[in-house]
N, CA, C and O atoms as a GROMACS GRO file, in nm:
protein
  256
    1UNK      N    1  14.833 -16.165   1.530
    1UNK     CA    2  14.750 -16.064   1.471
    1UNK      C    3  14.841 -15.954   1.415
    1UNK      O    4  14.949 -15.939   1.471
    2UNK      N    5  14.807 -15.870   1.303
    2UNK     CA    6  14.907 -15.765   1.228
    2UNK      C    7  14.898 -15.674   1.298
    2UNK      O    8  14.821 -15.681   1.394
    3UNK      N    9  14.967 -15.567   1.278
    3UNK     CA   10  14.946 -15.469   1.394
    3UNK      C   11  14.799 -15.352   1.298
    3UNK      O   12  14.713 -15.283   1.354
    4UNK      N   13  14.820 -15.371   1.154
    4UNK     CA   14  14.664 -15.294   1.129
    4UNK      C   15  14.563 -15.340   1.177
    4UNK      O   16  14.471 -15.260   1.162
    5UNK      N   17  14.527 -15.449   1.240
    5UNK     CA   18  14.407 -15.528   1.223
    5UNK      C   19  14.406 -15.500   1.386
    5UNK      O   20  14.307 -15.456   1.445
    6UNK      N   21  14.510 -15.527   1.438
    6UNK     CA   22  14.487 -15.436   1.608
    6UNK      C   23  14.447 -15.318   1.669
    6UNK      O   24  14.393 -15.304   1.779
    7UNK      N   25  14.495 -15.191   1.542
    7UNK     CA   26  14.479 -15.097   1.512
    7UNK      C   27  14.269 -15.074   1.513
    7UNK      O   28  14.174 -15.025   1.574
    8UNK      N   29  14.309 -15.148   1.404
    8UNK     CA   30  14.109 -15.141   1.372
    8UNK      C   31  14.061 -15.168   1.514
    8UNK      O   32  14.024 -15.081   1.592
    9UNK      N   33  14.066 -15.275   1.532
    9UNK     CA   34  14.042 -15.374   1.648
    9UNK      C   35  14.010 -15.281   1.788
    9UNK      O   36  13.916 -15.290   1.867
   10UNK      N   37  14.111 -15.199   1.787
   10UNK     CA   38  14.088 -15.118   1.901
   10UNK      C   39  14.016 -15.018   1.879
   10UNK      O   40  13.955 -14.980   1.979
   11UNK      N   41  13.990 -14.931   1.737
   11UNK     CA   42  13.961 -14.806   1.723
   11UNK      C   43  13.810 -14.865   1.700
   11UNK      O   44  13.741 -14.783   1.761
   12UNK      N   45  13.724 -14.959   1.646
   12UNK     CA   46  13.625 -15.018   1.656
   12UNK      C   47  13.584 -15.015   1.811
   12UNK      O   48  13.518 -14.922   1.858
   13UNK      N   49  13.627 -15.121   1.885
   13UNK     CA   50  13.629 -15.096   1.997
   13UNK      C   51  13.578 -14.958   2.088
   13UNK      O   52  13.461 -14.945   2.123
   14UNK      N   53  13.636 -14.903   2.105
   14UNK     CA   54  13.704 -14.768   2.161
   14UNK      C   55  13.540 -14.668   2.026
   14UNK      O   56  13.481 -14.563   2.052
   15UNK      N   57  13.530 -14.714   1.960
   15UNK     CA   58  13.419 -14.617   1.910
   15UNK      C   59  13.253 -14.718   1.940
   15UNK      O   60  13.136 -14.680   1.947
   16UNK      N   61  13.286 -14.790   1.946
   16UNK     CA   62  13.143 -14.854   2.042
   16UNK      C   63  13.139 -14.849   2.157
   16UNK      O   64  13.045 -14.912   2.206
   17UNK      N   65  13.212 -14.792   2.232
   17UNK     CA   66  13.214 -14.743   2.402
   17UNK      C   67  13.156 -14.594   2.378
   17UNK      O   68  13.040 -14.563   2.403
   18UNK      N   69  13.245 -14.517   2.330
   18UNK     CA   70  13.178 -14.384   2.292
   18UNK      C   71  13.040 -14.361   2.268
   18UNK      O   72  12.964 -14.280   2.322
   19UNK      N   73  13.018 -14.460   2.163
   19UNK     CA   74  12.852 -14.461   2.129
   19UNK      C   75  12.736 -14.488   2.212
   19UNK      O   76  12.628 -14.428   2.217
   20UNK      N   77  12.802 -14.650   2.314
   20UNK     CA   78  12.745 -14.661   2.424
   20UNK      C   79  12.703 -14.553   2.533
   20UNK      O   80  12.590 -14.541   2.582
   21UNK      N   81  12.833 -14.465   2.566
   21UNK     CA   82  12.850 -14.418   2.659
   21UNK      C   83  12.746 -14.262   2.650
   21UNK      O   84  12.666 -14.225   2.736
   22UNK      N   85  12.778 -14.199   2.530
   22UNK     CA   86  12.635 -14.136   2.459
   22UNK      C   87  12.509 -14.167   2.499
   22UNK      O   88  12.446 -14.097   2.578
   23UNK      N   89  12.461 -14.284   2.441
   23UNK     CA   90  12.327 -14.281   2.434
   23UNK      C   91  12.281 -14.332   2.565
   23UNK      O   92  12.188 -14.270   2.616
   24UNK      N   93  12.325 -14.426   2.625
   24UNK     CA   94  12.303 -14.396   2.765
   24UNK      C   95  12.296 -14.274   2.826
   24UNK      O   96  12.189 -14.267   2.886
   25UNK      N   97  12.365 -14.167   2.840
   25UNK     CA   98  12.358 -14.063   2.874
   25UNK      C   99  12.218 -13.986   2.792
   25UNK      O  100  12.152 -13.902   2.852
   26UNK      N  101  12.186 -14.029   2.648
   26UNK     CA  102  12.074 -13.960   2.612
   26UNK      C  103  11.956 -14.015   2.693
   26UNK      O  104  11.883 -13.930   2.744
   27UNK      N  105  11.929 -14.126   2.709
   27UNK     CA  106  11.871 -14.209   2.747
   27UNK      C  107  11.837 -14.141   2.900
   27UNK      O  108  11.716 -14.136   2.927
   28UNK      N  109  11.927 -14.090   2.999
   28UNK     CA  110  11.883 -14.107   3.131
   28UNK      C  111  11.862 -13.927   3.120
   28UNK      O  112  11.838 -13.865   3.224
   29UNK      N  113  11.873 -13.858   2.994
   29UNK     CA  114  11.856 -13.745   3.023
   29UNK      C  115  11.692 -13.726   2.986
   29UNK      O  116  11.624 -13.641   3.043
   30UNK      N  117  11.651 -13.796   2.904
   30UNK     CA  118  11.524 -13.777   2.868
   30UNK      C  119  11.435 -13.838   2.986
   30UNK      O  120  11.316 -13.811   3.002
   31UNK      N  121  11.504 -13.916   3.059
   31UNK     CA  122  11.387 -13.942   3.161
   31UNK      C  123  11.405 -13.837   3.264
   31UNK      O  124  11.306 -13.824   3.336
   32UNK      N  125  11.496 -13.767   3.289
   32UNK     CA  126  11.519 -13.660   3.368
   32UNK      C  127  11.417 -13.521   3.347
   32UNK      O  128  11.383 -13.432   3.425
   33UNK      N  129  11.382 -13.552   3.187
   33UNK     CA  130  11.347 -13.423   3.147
   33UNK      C  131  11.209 -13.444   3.154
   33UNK      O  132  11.118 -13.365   3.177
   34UNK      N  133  11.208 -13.570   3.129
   34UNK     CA  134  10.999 -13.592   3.142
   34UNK      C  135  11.011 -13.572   3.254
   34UNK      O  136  10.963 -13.461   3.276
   35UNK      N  137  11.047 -13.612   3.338
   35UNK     CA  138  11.000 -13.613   3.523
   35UNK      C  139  10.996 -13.424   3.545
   35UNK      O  140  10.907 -13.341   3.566
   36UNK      N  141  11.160 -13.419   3.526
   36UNK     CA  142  11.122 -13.244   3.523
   36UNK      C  143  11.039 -13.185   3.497
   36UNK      O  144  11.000 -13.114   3.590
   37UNK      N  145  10.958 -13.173   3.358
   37UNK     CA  146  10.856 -13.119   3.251
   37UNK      C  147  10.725 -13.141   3.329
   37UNK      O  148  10.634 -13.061   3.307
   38UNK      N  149  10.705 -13.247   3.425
   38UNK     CA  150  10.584 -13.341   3.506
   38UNK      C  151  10.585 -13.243   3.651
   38UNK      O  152  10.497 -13.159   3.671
   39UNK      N  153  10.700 -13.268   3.747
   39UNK     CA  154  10.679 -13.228   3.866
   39UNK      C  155  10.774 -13.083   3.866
   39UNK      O  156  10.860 -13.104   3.952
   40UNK      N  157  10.788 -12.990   3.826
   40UNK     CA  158  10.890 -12.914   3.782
   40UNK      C  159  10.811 -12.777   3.889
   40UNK      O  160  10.888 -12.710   3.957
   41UNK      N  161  10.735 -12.762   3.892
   41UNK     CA  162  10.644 -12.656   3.966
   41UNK      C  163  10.588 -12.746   4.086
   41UNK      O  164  10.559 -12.683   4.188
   42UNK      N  165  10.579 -12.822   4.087
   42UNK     CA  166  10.482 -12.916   4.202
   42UNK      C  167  10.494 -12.861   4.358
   42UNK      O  168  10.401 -12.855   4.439
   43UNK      N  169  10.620 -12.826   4.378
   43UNK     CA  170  10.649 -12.772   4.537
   43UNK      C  171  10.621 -12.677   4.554
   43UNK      O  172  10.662 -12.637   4.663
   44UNK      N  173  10.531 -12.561   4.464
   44UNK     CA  174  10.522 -12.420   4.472
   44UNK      C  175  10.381 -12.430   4.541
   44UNK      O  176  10.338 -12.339   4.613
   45UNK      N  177  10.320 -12.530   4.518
   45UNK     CA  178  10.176 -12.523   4.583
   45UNK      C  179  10.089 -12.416   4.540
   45UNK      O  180  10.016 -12.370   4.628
   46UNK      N  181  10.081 -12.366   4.422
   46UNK     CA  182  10.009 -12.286   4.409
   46UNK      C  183   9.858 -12.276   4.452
   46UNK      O  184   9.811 -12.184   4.520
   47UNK      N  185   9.787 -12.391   4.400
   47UNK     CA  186   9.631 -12.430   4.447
   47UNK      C  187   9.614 -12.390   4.576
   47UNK      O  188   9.526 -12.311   4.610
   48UNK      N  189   9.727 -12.460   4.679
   48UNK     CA  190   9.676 -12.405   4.819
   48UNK      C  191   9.690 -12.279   4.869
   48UNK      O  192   9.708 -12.265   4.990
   49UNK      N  193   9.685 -12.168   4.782
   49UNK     CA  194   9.711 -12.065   4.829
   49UNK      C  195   9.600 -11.984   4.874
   49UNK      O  196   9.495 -12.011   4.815
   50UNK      N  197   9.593 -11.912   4.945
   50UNK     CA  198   9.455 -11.858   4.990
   50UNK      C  199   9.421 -11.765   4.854
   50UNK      O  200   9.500 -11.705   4.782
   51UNK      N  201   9.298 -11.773   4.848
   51UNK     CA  202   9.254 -11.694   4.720
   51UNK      C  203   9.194 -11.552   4.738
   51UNK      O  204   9.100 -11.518   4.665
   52UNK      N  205   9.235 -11.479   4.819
   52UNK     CA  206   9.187 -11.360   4.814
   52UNK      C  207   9.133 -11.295   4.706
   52UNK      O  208   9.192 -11.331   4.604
   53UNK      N  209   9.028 -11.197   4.679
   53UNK     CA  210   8.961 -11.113   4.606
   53UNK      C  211   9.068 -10.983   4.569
   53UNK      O  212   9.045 -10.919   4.467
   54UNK      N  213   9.178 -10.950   4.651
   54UNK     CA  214   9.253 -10.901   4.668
   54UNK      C  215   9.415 -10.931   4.538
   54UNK      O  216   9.491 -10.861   4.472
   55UNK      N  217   9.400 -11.021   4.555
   55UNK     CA  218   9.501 -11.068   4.475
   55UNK      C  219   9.503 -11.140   4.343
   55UNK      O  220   9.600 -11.203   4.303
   56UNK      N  221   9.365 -11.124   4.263
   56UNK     CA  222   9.350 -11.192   4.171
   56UNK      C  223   9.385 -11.080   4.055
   56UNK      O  224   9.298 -11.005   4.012
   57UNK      N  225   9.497 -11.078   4.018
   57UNK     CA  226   9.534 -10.936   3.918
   57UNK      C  227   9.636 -11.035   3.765
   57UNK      O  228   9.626 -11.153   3.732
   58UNK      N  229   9.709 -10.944   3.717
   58UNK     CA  230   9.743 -10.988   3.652
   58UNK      C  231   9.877 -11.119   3.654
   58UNK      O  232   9.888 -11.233   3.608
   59UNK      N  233   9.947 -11.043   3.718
   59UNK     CA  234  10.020 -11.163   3.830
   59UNK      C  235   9.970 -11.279   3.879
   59UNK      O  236  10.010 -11.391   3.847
   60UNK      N  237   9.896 -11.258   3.945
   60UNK     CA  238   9.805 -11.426   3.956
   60UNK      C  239   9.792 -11.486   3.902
   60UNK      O  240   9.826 -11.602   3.927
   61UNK      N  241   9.732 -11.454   3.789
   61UNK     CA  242   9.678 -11.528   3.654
   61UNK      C  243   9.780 -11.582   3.616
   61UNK      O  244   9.778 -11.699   3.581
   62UNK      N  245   9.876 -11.519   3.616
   62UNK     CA  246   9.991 -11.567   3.522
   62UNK      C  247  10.105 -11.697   3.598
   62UNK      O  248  10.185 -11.764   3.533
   63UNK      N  249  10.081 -11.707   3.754
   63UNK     CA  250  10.095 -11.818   3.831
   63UNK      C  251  10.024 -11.960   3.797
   63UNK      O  252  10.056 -12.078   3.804
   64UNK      N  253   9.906 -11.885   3.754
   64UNK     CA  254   9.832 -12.029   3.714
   64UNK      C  255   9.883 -12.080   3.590
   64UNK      O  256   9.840 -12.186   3.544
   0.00000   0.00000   0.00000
């Protein structure tokens, strides 16, 4: 083999790993971000909070 054609050979190479290595990474970030966007508040429990008459102000509202 010439040494240009090794040249290519590798830099081809070596730029389809990159590309791979990218979009995989796009790939597992977008499922990160739906799940986030989904359960992202979920542990705050807001619903179960006692609802006092007391505490329904502007702040509250804005929890919901």
């Amino acid at each position: 083999m010439k040494k240009e054609v090794g040249v290519l050979l590798a830099g081809g190479v070596g730029l389809l790993a990159v590309l791979s290595l990218i979009s995989i990474k796009k790939i597992l970030t977008k499922k990160d971000k739906k799940y986030s966007d989904s359960y992202s508040d979920y542990h705050r429990h807001f619903d179960e909070k006692n609802q006092d008459d007391e505490t329904h102000g502007v702040e509250f509202y804005a929890l919901k």
